[in-house]
C-alpha positions as CSV (number, residue, x, y, z in Angstrom):
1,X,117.0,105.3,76.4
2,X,119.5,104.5,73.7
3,X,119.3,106.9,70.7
4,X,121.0,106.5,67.7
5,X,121.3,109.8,65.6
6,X,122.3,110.3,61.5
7,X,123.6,113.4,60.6
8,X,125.8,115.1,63.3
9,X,125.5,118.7,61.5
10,X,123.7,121.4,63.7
11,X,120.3,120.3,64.3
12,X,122.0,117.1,65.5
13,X,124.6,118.7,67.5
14,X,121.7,120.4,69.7
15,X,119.8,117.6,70.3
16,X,122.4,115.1,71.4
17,X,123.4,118.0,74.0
18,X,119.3,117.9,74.6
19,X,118.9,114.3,75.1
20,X,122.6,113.8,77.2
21,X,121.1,116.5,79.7
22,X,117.7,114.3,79.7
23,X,120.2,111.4,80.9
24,X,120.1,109.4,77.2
25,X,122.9,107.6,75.7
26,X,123.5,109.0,72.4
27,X,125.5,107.5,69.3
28,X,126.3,109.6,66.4
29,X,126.8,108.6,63.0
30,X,128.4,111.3,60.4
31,X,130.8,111.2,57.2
32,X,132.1,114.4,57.4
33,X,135.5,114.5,59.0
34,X,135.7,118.6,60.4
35,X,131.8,117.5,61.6
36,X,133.4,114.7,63.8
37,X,136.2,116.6,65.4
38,X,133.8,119.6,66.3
39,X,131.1,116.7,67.8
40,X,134.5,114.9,69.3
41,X,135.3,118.5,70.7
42,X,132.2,119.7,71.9
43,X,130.7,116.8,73.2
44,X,132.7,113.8,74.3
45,X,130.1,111.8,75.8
46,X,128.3,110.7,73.0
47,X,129.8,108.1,70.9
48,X,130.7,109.1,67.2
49,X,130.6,106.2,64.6
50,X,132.3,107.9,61.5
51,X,130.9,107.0,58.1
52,X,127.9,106.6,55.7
53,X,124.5,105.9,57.5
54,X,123.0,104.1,55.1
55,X,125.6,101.3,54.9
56,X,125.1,97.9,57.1
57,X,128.2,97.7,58.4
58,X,128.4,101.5,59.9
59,X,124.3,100.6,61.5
60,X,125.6,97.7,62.8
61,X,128.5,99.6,64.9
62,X,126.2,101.6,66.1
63,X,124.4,99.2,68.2
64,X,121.4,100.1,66.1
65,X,120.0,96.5,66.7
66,X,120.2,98.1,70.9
67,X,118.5,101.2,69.7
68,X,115.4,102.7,71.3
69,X,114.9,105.3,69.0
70,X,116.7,106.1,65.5
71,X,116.9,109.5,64.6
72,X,117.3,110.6,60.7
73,X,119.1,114.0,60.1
74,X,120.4,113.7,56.7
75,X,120.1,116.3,54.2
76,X,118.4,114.0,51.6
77,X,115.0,112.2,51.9
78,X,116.3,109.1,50.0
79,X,118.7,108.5,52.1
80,X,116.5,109.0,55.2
81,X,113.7,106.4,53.9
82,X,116.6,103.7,52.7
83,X,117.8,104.2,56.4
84,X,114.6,104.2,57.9
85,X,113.4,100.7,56.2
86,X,116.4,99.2,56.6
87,X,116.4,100.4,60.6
88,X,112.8,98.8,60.7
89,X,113.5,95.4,58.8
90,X,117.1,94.8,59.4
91,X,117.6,95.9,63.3
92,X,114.1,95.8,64.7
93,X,114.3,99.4,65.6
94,X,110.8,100.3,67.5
95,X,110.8,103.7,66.6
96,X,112.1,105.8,63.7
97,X,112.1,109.3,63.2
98,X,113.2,111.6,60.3
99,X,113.2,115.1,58.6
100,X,111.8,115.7,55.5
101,X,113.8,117.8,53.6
102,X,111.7,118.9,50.4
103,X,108.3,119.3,51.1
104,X,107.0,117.1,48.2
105,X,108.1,114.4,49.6
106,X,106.1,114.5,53.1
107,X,103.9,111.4,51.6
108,X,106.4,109.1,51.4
109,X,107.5,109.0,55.0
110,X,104.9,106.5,56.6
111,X,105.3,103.5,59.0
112,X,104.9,101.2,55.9
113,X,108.6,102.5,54.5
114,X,110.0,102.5,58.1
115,X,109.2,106.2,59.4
116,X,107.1,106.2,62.3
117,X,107.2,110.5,62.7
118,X,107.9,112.5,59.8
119,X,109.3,116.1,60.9
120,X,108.9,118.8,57.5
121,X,110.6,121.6,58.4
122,X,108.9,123.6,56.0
123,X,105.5,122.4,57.3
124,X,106.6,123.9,60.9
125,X,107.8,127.2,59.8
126,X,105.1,128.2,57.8
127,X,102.6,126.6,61.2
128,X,105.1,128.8,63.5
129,X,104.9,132.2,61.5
130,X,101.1,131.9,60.9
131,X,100.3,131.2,64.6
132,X,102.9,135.1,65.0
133,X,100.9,136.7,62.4
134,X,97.7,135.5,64.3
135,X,99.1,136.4,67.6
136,X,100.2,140.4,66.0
137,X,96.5,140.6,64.5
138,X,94.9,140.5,67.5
């Protein structure tokens, strides 16, 4: 599967090394320099398209129009949706997936504004430490 991933920071530095040990081909899009000599570093086999996400011309290097799956790692929402829509209409991406970074804004990420799975991080922390408590009251 070809996977195209914004937002090289830590959360996508561990799952590029998960999906190249699942045998995926990986593409990495990220702005910040240091962030793309440490992904250059540490993992050489996935290719690392330097620059903003959200522009045309940096999705279009990417082979997004290739893409099985787009992944959306960003720290802001906006620019996860814009990205996501434009992934949908623009490059026929099947698949789109994103964080949600601020928990108010879980609603907008749909399949009508390009997000097929919305991932709130808050959402699963506050899931994961109720199913502990659970677990330590019985």
């Amino acid at each position: 599967m070809y996977i195209v991933i914004v937002g090289g920071g830590g959360v996508g530095f561990h799952l590029s090394q998960k999906l190249l040990s699942h045998g995926h081909k990986v593409t990495v899009i990220e702005k910040r320099l240091k962030t793309i000599e440490e992904l250059k570093l540490k993992l050489p086999e996935v290719e690392i398209i330097e620059g903003d996400g959200s522009k045309l011309k940096i999705l279009r290097r990417s082979g997004l129009d290739k893409a099985d799956l787009l992944i959306l790692l960003t720290g802001i929402d906006e620019k996860n949706l814009s990205i996501g829509l434009l992934a949908k209409n623009e490059f026929k991406v099947p698949r789109v997936v994103s964080r949600v970074n601020d928990p108010k804004h879980e609603w907008l990420f749909d399949k009508y504004l390009g997000i097929d799975n919305a991932i709130n991080r808050a959402a699963l922390m506050v899931d994961e430490l109720t199913k502990i408590l659970k677990s330590t009251e019985a």
